[in-house]
Phi, psi and omega in degrees: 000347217256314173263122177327139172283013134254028202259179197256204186196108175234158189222151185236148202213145161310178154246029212260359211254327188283343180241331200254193218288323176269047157232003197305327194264327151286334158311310171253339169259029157249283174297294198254016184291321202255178194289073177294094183291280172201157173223143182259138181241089193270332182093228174256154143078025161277296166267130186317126178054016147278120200261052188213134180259117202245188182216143181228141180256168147229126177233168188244153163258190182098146174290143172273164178299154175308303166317348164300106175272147175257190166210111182258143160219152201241104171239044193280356163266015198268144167250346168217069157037260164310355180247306176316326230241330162314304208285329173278313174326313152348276188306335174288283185350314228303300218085008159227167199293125178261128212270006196264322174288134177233113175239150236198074191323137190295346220257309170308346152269347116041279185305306192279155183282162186041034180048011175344132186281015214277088181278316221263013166275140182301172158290337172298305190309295217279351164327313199281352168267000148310291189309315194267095195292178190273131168337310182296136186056012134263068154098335164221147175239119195261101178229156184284109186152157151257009191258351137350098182240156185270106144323102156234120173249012182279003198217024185046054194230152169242168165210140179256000000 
């Protein structure tokens, strides 16, 4: 709503919207329904006196083409920022390959329940939740704790 329909929109954000489950509806008719150009993954200590790990993006609106890749770049280890990010910038002009860059059809977040923004998972990775049914309600229950016991019944067995 925000943008001319050829125009982009960038933003600096928690990153907290990327991964967990009550962001699952903004993460998809938002984030990745638009033409999501690249994100930078900066971490603590972007914004002044802010205690939040943020990311900052650009996305255009209107749906991307299937075949649309994005280019996540990870600088959480990075301590200054502004030079890492100078320094990948660089390295695109280049034309050469950076191990902080990930580029990631948009379409392969998908794969995982709730759409995780998780770029630096392989394409193998992100297979087996094709390929695979989910534990819960195959055969296993899967609960958080230690008091718990973890159930297979498909191989008879119990476990604590």
């Amino acid at each position: 709503e925000l943008c001319k329909p050829d125009g982009y929109l960038g933003a600096i954000t928690s990153r907290a919207g990327m991964f967990l489950t009550t962001f699952t509806d903004w993460r998809t008719q938002v984030f990745l329904d638009t033409g999501v150009t690249a994100l930078a993954d900066l971490g603590y200590g972007v914004m002044e006196q802010a205690l939040v790990e943020t990311t900052a993006y650009v996305i255009s609106p209107g749906r991307p083409q299937p075949s649309h890749t994005a280019s996540f770049i990870r600088l959480l280890k990075d301590t200054d920022r502004p030079c890492a990010l100078a320094t990948v910038a660089a390295n695109a002009r280049a034309g050469r390959e950076d191990p902080r860059v990930f580029r990631v059809p948009i379409s392969e977040f998908a794969a995982v329940p709730g759409s995780p923004i998780a770029y630096w998972m392989g394409p193998s990775m992100r297979r087996l939740f094709i390929d695979f049914p989910p534990l819960e309600g195959n055969g296993a229950e899967v609960r958080k704790g230690s008091r718990r016991v973890m159930t297979f019944a498909s191989c008879g067995r119990s476990g604590r």
